[in-house]
Backbone as ProteinMPNN parsed JSONL, in Angstrom:
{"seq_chain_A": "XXXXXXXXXXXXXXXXXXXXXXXXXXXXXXXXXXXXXXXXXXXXXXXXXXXXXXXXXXXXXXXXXXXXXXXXXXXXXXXXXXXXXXXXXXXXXXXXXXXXXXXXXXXXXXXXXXXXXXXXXXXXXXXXXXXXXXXXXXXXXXXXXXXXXXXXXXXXXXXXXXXXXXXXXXXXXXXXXXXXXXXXXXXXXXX", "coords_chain_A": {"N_chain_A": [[35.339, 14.765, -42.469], [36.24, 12.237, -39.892], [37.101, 8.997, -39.921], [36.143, 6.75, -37.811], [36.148, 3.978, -37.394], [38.063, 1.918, -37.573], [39.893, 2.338, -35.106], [40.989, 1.741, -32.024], [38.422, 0.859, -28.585], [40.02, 2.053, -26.962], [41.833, 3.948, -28.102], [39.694, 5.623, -28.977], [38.316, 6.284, -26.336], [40.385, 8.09, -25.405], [39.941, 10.169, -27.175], [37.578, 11.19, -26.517], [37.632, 12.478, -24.685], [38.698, 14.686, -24.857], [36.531, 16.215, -25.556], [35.93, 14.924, -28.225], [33.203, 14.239, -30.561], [32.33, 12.706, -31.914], [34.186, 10.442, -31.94], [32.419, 9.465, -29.461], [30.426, 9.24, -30.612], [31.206, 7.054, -32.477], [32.359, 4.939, -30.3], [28.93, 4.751, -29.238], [27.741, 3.525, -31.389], [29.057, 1.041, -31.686], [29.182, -0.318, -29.118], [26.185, -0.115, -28.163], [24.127, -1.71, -29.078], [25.032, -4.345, -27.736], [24.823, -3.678, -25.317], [21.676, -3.19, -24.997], [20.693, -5.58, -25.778], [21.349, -6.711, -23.143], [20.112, -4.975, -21.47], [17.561, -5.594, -22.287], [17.334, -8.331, -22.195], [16.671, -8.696, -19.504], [14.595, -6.734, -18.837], [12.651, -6.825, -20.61], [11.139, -5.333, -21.831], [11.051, -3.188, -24.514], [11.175, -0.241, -25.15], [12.15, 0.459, -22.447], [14.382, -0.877, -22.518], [15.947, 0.892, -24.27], [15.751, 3.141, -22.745], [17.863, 2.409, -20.945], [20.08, 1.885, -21.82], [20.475, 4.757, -23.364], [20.462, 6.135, -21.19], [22.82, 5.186, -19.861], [24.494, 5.581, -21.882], [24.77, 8.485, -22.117], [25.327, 9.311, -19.265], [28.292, 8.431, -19.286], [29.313, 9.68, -21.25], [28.936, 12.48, -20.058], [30.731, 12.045, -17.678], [33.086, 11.517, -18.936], [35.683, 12.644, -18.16], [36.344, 12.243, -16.052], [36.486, 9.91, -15.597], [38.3, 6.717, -15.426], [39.266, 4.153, -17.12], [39.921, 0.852, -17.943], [38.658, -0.848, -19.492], [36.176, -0.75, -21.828], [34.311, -2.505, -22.486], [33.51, -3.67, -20.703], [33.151, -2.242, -18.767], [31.089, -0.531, -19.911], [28.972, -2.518, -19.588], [28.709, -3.044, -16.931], [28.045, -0.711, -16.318], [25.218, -0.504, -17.495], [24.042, -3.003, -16.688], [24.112, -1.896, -13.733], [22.37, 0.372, -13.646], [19.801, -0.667, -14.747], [19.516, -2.805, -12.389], [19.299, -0.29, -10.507], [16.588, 0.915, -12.047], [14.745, -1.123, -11.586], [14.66, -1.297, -8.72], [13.598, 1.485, -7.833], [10.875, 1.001, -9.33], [10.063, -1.203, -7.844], [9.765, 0.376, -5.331], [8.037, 1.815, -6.15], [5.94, 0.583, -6.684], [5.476, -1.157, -3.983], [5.066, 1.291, -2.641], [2.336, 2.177, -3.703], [1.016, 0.244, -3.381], [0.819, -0.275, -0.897], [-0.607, 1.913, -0.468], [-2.655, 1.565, -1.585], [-3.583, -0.76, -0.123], [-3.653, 0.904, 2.342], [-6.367, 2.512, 1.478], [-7.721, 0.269, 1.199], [-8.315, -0.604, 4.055], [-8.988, 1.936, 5.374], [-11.536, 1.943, 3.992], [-13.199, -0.225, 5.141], [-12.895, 0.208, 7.981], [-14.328, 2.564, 7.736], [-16.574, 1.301, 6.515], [-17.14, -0.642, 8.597], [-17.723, 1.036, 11.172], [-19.891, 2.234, 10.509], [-21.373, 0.276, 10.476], [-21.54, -0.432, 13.014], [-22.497, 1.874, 14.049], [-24.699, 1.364, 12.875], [-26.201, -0.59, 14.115], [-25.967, -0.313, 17.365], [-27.949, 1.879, 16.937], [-30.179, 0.359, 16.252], [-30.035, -1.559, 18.784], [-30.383, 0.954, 20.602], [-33.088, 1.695, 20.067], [-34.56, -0.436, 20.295], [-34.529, -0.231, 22.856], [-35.594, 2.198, 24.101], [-38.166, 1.594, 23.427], [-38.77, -0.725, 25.396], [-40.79, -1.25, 27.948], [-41.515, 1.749, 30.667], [-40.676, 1.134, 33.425], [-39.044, -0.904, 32.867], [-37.24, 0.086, 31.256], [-35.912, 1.688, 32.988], [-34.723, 0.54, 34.803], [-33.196, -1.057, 33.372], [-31.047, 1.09, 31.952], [-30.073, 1.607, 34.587], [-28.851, -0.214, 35.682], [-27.108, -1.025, 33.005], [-26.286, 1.412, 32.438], [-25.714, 2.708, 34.928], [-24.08, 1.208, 36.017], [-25.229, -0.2, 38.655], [-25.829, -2.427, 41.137], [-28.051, -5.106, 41.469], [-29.622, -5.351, 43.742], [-28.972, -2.596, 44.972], [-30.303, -1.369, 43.134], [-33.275, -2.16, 43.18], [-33.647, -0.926, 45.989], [-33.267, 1.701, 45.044], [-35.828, 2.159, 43.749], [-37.557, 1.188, 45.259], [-38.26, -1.63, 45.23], [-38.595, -4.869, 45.127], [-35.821, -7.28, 44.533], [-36.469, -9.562, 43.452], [-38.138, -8.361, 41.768], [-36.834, -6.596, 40.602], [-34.948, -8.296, 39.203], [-36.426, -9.635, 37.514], [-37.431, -7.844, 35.816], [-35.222, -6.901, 34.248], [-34.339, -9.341, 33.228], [-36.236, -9.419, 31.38], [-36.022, -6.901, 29.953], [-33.62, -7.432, 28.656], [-33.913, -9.795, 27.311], [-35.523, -9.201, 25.112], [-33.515, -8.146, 24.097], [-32.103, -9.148, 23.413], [-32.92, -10.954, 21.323], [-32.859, -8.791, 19.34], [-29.944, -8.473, 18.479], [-29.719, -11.102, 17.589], [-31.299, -10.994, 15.141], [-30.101, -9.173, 13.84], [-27.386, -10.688, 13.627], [-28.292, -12.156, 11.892], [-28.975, -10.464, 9.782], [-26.684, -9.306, 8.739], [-24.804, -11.52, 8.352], [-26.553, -12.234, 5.99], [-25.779, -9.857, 4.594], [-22.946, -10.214, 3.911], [-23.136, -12.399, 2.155]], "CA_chain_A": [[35.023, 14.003, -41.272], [37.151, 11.484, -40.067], [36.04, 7.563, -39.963], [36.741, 5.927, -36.444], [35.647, 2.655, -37.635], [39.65, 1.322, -37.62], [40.116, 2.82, -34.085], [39.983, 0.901, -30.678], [37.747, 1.507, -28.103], [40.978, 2.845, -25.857], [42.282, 4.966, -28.182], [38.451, 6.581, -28.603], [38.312, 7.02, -24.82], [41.133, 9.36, -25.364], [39.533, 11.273, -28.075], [36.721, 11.593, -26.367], [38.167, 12.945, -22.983], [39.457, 15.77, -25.611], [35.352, 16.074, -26.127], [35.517, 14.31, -29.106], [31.811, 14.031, -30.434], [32.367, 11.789, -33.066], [34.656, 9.371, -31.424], [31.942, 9.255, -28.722], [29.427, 8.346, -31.68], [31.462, 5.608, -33.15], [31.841, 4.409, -29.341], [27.728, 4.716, -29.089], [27.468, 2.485, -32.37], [29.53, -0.164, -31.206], [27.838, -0.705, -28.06], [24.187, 0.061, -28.103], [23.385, -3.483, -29.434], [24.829, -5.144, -27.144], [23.809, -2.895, -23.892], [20.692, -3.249, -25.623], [20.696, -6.917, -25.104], [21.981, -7.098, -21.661], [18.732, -4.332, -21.017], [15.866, -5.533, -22.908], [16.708, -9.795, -21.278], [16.628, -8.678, -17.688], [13.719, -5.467, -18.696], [11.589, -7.752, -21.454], [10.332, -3.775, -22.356], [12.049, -1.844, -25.809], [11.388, 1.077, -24.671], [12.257, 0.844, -21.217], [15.709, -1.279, -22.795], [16.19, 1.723, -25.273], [16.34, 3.978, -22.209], [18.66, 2.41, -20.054], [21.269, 2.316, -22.442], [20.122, 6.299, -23.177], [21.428, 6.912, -19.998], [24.213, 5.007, -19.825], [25.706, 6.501, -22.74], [24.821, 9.463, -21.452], [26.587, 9.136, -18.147], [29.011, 7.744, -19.65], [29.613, 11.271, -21.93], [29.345, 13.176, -18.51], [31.566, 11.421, -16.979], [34.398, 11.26, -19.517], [37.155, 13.762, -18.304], [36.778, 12.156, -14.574], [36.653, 8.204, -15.084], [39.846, 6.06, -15.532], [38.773, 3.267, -17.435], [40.657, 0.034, -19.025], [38.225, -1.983, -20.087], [35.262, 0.273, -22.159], [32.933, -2.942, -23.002], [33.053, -4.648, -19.474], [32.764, -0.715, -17.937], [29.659, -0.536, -20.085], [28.08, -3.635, -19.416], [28.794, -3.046, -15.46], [27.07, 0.534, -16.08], [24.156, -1.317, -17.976], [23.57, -3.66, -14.895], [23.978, -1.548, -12.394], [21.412, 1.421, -14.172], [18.9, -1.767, -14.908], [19.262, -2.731, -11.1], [18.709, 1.224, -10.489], [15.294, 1.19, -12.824], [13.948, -2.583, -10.815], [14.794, -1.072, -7.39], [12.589, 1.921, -8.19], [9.895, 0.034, -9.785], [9.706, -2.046, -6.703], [9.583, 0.861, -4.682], [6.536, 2.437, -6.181], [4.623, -0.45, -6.652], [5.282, -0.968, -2.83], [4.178, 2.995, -2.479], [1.126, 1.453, -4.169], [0.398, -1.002, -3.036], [0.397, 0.141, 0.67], [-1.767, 3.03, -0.592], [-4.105, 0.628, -2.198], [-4.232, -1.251, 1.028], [-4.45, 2.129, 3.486], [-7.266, 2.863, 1.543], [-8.811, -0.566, 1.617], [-8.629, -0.442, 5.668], [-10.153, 3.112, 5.72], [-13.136, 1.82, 3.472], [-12.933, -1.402, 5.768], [-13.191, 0.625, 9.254], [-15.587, 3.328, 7.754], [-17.74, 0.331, 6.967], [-17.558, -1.425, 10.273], [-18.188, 2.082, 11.774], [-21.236, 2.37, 10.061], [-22.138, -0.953, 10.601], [-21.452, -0.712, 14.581], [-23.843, 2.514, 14.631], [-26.633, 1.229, 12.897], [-26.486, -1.703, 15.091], [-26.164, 0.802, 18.21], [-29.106, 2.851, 16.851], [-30.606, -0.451, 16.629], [-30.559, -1.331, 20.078], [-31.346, 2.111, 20.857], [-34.265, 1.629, 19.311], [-35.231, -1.413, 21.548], [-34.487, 0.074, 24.512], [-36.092, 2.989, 23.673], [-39.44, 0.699, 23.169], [-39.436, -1.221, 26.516], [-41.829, -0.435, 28.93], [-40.379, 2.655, 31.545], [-39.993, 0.486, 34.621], [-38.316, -1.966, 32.83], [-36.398, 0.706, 30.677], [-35.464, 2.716, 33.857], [-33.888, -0.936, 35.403], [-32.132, -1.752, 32.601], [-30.355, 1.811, 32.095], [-29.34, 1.958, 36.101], [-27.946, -1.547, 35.538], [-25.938, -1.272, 32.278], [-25.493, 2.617, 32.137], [-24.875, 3.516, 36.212], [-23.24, -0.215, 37.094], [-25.917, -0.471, 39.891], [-26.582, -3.938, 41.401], [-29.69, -5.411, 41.589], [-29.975, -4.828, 45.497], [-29.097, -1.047, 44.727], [-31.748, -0.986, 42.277], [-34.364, -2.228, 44.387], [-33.26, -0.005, 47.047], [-33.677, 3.213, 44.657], [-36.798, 2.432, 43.113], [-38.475, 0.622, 46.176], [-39.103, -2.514, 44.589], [-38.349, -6.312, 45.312], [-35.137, -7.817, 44.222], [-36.932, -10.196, 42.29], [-38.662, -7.653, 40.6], [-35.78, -5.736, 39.378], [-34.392, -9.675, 38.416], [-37.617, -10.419, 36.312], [-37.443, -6.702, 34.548], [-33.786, -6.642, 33.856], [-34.281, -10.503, 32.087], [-37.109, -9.399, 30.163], [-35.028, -6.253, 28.83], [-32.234, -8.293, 28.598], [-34.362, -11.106, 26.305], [-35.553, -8.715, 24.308], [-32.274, -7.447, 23.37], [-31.201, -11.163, 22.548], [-34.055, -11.276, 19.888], [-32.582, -7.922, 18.344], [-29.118, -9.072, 18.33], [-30.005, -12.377, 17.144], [-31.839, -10.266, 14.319], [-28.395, -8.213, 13.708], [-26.567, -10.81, 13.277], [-28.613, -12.521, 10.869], [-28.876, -9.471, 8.735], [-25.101, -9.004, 8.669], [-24.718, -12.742, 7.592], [-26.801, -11.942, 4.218], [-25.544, -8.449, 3.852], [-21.843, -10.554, 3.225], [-23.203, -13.617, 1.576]], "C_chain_A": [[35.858, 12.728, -41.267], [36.834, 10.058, -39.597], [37.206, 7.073, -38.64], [36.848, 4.269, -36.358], [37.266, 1.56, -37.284], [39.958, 1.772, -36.076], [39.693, 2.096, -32.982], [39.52, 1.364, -29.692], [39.169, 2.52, -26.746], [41.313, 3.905, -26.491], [40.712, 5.831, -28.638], [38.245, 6.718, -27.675], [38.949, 7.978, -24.937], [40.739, 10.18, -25.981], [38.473, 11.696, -27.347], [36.661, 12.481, -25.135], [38.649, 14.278, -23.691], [37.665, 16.263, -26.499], [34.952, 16.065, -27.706], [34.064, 13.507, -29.82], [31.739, 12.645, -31.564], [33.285, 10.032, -33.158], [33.219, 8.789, -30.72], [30.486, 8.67, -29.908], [29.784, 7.324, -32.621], [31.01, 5.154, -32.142], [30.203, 3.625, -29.487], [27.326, 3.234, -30.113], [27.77, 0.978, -32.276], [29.043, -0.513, -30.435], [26.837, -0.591, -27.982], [23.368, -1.065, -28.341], [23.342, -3.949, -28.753], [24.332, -5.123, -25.463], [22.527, -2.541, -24.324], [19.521, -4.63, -25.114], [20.398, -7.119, -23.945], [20.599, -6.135, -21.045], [17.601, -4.885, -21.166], [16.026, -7.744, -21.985], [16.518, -9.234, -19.894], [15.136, -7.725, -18.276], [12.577, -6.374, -19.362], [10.539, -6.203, -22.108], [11.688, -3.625, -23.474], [12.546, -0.803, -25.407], [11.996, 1.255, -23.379], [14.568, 0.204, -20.945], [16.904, -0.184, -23.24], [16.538, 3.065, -24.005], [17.57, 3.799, -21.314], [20.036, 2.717, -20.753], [21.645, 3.709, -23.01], [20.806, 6.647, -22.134], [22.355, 6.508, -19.455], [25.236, 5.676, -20.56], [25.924, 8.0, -22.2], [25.655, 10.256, -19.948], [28.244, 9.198, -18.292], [30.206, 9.389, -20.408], [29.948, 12.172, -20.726], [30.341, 13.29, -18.119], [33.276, 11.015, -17.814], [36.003, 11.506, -19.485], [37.529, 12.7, -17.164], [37.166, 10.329, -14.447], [37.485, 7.449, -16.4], [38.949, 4.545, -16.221], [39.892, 2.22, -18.911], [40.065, -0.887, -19.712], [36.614, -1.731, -20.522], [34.252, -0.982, -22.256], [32.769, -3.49, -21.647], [32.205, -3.177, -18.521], [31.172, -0.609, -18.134], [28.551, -1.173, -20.008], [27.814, -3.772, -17.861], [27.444, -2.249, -15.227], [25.29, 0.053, -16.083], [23.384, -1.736, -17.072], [22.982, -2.784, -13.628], [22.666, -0.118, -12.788], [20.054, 0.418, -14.347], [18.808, -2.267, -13.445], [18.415, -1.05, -10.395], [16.384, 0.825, -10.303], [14.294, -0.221, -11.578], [13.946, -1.687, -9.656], [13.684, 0.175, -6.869], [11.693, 1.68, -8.586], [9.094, -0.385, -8.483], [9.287, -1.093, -5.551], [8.273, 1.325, -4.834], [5.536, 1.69, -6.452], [4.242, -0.949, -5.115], [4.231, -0.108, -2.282], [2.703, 2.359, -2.55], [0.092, 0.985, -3.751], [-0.323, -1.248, -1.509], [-1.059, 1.127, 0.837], [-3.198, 2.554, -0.713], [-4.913, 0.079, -0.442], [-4.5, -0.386, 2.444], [-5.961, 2.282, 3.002], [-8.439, 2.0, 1.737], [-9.24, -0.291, 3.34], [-9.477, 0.72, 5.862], [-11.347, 2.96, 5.682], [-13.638, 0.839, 5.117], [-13.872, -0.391, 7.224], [-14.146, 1.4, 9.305], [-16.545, 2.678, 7.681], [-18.486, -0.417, 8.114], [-18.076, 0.048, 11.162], [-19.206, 2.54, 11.568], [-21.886, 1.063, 10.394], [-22.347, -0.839, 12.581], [-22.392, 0.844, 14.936], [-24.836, 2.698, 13.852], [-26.743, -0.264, 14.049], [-27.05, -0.88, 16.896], [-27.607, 1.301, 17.687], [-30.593, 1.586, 16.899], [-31.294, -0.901, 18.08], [-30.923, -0.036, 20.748], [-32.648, 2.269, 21.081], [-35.418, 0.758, 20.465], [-34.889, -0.774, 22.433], [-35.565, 0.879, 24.645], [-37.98, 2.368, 23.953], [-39.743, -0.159, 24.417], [-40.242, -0.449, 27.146], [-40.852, 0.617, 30.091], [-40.135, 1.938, 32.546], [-39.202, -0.608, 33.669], [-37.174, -1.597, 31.811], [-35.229, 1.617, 31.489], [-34.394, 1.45, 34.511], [-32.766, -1.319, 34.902], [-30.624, -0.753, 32.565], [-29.3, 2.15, 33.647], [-28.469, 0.919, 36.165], [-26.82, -1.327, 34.6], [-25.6, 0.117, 32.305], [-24.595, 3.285, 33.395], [-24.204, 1.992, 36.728], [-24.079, -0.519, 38.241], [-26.197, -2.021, 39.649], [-27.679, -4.067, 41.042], [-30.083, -4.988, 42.742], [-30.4, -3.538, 45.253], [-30.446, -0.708, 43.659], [-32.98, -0.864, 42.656], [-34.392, -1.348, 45.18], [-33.624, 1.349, 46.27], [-34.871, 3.388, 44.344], [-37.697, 1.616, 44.15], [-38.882, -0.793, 45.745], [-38.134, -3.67, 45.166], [-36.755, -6.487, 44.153], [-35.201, -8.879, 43.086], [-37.432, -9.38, 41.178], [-37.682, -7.177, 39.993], [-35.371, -7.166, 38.102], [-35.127, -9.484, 37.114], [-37.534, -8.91, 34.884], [-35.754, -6.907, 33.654], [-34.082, -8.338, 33.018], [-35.067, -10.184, 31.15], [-36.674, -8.422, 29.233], [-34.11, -6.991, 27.522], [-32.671, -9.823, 27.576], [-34.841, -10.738, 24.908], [-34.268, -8.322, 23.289], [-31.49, -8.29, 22.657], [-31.936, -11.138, 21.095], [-33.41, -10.386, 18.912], [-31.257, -8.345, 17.925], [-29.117, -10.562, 17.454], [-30.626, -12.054, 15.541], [-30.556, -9.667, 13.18], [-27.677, -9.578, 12.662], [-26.648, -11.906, 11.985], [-28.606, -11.814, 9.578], [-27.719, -9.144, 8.509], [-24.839, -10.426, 7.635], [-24.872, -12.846, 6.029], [-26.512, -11.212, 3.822], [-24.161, -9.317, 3.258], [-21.859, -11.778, 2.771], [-22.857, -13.097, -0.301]], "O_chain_A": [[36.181, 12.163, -42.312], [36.097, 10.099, -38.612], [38.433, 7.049, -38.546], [37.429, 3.558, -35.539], [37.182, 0.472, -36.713], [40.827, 0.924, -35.871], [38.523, 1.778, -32.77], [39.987, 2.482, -29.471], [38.943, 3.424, -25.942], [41.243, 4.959, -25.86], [40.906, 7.04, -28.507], [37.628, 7.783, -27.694], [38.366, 9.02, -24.638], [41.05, 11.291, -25.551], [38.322, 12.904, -27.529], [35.662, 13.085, -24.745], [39.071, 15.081, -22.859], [37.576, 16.561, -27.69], [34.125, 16.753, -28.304], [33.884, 12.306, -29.619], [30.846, 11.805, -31.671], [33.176, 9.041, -33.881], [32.76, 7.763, -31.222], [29.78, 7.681, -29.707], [29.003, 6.784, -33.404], [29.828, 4.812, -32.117], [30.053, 2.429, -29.735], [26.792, 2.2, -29.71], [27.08, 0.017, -32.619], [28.135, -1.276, -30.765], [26.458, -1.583, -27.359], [22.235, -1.313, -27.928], [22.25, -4.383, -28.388], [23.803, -5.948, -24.718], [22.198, -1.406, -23.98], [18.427, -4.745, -24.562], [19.338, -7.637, -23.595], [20.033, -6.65, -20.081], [16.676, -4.765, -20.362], [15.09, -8.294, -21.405], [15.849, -10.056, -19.268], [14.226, -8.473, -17.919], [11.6, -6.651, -18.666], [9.456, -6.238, -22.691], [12.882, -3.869, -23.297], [13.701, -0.399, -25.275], [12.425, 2.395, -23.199], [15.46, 0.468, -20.14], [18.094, -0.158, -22.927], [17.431, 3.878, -24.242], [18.244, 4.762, -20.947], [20.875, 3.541, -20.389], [22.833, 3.987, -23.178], [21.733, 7.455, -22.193], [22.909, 7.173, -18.58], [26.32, 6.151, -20.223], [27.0, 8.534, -21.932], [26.273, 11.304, -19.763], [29.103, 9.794, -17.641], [31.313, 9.842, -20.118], [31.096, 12.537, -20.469], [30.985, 14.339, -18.082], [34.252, 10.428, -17.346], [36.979, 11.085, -20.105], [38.67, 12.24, -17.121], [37.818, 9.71, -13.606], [37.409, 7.513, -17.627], [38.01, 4.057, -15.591], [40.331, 2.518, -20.022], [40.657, -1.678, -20.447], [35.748, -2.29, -19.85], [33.102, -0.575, -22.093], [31.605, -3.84, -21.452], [31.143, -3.133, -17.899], [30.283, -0.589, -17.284], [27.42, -0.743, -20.236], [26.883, -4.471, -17.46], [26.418, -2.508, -14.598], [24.439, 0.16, -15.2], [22.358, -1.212, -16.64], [21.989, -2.87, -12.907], [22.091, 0.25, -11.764], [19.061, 1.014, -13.928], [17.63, -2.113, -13.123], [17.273, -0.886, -9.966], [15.52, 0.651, -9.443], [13.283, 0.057, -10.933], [12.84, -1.148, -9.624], [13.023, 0.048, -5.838], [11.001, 2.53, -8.024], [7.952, -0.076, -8.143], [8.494, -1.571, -4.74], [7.443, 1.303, -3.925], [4.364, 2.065, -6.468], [3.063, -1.159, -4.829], [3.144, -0.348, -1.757], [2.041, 2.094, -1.547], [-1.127, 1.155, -3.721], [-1.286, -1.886, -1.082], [-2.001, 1.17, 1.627], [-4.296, 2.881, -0.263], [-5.98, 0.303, 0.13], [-5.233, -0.732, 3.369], [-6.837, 2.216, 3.865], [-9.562, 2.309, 2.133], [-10.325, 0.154, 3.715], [-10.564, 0.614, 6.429], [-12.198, 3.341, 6.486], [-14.34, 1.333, 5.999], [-15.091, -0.333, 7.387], [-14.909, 1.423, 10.271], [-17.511, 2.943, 8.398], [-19.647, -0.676, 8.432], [-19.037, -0.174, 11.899], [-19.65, 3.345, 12.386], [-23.105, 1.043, 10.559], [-23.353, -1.227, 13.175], [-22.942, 0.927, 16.034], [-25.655, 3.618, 13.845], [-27.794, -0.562, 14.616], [-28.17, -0.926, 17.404], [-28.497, 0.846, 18.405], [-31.692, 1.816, 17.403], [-32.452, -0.754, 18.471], [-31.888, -0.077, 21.512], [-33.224, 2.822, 22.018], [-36.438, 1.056, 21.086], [-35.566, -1.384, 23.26], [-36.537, 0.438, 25.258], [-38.775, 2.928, 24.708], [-40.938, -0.39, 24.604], [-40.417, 0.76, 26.99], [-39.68, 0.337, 30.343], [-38.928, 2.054, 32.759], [-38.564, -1.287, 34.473], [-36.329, -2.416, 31.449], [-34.174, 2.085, 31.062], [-33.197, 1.723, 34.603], [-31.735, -1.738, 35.428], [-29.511, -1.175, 32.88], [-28.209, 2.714, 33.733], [-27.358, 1.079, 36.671], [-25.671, -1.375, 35.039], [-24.381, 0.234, 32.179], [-23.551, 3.936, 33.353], [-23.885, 1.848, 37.909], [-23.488, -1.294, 38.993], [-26.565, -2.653, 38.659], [-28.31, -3.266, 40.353], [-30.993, -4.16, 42.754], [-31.57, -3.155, 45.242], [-31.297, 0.182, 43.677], [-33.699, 0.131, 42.575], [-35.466, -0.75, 45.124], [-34.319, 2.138, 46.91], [-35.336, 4.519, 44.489], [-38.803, 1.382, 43.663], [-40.057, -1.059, 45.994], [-37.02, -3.393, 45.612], [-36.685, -5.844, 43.105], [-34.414, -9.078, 42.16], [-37.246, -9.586, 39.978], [-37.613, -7.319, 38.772], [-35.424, -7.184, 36.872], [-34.661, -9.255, 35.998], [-37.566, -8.95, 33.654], [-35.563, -7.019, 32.443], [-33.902, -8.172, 31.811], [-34.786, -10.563, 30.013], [-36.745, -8.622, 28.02], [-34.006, -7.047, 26.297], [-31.867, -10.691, 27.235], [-34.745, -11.415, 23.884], [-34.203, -8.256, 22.062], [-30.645, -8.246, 21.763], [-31.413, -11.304, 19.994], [-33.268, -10.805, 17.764], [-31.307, -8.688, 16.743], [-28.216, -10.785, 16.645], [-30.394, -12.932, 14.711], [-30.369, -9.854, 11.978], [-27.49, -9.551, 11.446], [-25.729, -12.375, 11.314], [-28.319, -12.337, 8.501], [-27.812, -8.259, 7.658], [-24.71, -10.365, 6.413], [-24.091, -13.222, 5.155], [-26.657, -11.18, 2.6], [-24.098, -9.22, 2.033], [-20.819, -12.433, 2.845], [-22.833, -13.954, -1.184]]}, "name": "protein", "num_of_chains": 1, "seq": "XXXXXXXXXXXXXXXXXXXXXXXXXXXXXXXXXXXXXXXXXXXXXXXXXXXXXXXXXXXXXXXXXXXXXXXXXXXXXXXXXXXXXXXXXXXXXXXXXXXXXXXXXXXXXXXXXXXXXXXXXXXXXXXXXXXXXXXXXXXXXXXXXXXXXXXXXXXXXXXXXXXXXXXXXXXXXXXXXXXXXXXXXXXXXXX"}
């Protein structure tokens, strides 16, 4: 076996373009420290230092027949960089991914909550309506469910203008009390 150690890194490019395995593992020896370096300050991980330069060399082997190269430690320190940019840019992406996911699923919880919250409130007033007296349940529904005036109301059910007035406020006071109820119980549910 023949010792490369005396050999510069140009004339081991050439050996290694002649898939020289043993050039390409002096190469490896010589650099790995310091694309090691240049990985692990920007990465602050071993392992994650230990791979970039893994696949630089690796590339690097690949790539030996096809790339023209005069200057093997700046080449490898470019590669280094630009494979360590790579690894961040990905990173950033899936913590994005993430992070969006995290916050789709907060909103889902978010809206399924308010959607539960907006029909027990609904079932709520339901409830009161449900419980007025029928003339003053039948008033209220022709008012808020068919849009009828007050006139028109009177007019369908034969009754005074005032009267519809006085039913439709007393619905309509009740429904304040439940609301008013609501929104107290909401208050302590997020205290």
């Amino acid at each position: 076996m023949e010792n490369y150690s005396s050999y510069s890194d140009e004339e081991l490019t050439v050996l290694l373009k002649s898939d020289n395995k043993i050039a390409f593992t002096e190469l490896y020896n010589r650099h790995w420290k310091r694309l090691f370096g240049i990985a692990y300050n920007r990465l602050k991980n071993i392992q994650a230092a230990e791979d970039i330069v893994h696949d630089v060399m690796v590339s690097f082997w690949n790539n030996r027949e096809k790339v023209e190269i005069s200057n093997l430690s700046a080449y490898l320190a470019t590669a280094t960089k630009y494979m360590i940019l790579q690894k961040i840019r990905k990173e950033q992406r899936r913590l994005t991914y993430s992070q969006s996911m995290e916050s789709s699923d907060e909103t889902d919880n978010i809206n399924l909550e308010d959607s539960l919250h907006f029909k027990n409130i609904m079932q709520l007033i339901q409830e009161e309506i449900n419980q007025l007296p029928e003339k003053c349940k039948i008033i209220f529904k022709y008012s808020r469910e068919e849009h009828l005036s007050i006139k028109e109301i009177a007019g369908k059910l034969n009754l005074s203008t005032s009267t519809v007035e006085n039913q439709l406020n007393k619905a309509l006071g009740r429904l304040r009390i439940v609301m008013k109820n609501i929104h107290l119980l909401l208050f302590f549910t997020f205290l």
